[in-house]
C-alpha positions in Angstrom: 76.2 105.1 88.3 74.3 106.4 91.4 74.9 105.4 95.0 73.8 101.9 94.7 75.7 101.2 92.0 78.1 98.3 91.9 81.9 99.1 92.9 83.9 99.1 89.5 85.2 94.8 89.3 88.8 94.7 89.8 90.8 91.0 88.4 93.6 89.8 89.9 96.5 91.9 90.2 99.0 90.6 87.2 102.4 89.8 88.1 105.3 91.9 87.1 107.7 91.7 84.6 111.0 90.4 85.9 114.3 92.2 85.1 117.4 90.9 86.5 120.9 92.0 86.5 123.5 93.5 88.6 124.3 97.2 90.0 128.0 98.9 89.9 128.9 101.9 91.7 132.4 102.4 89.7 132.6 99.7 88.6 132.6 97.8 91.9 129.5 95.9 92.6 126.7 97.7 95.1 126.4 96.7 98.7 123.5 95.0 100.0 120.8 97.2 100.8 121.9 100.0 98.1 118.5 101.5 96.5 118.2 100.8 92.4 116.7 102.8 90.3 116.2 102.1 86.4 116.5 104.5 84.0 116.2 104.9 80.3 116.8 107.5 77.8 117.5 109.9 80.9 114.2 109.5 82.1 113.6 107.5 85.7 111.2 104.4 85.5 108.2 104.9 87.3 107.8 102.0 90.1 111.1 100.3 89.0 113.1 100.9 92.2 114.6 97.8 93.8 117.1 96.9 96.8 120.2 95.0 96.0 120.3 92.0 98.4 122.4 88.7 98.5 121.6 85.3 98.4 123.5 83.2 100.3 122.7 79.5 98.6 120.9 79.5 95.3 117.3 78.3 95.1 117.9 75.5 92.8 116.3 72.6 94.1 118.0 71.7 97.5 116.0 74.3 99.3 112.6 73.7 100.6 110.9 75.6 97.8 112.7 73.6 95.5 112.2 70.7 97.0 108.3 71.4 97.3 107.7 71.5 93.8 109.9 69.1 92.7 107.2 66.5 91.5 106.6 69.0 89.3 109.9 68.3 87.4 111.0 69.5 83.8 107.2 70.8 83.4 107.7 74.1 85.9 108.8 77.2 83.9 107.5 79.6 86.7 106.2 80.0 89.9 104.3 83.7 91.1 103.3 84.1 94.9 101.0 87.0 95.4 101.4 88.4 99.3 97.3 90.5 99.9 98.8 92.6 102.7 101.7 93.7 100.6 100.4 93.7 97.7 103.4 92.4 96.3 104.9 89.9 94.3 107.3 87.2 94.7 109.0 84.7 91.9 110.1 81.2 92.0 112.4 80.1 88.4 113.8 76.4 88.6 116.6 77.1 86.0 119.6 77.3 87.7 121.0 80.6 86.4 118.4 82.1 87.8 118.4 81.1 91.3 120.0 84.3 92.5 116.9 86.5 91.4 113.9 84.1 92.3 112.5 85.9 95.4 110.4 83.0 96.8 111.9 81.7 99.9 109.0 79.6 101.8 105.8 78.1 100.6 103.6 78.1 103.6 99.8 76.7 103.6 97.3 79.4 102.3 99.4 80.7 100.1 98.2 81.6 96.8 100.4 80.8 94.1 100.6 80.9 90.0 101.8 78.3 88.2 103.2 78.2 85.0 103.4 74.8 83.1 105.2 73.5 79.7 102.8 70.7 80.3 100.1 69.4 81.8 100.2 66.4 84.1 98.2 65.2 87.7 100.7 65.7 90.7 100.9 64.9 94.3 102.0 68.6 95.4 101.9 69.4 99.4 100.1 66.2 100.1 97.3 67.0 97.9 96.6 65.3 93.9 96.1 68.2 91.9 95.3 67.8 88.3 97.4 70.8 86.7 97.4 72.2 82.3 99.8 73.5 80.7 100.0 77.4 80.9 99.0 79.1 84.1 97.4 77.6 87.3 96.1 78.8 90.3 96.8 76.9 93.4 96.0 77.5 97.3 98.8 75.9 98.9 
């Protein structure tokens, strides 16, 4: 391409894998605000370095972001929040054994959000119908 060539098309930055679990320093669980760093086979994990933090009440449906998508019922498997400045992700899971690691802690208007249905269905979600399929959404909040 010359100068006027078009900028190479970038998509939509694709969320990341989630990996959840626990850090010991012998044996003894590490304090909040310890650095993590995953390794395997001896070699260091490139971009896999996380800090240990503490939730103090699960997000299982009694807090606000719970209670935000709660119309959504049974049907939610997964909710991604993208953050432009950051360029970070955030994750909301509704199964209660994974409350402790969903990283979502506010849905505020503008956000933009991916969400992840078992099934389709038309619901009334921050005071707006939206009509919703099963598999991945994209929603402005």
């Amino acid at each position: 391409g010359g100068p006027l060539s078009s900028p190479p098309q970038q998509g939509q930055p694709q969320p990341p894998h989630v990996f959840v679990g626990t850090a010991a320093i012998n044996g003894v669980l590490a304090p909040e605000g310890t650095m993590v760093t995953a390794w395997i086979d001896g070699q260091k994990v490139p971009g896999a370095e996380a800090v240990v933090v503490s939730r103090p009440a699960p997000l299982s449906g009694g807090d606000a972001v719970g209670q935000a998508l709660q119309p959504l019922g049974d049907r939610l498997v997964r909710v991604w929040k993208f953050d432009p400045p950051s360029q970070a992700w955030s994750f909301y899971d509704p199964r209660p054994a994974m409350s402790v690691y969903s990283t979502i802690d506010k849905i505020s208007k503008g956000d933009f959000l991916q969400m992840i249905l078992n099934a389709g269905q038309t619901v009334t979600l921050n005071n707006a119908e939206r009509t919703l399929y099963q598999g991945v959404n994209f929603v402005f909040w």
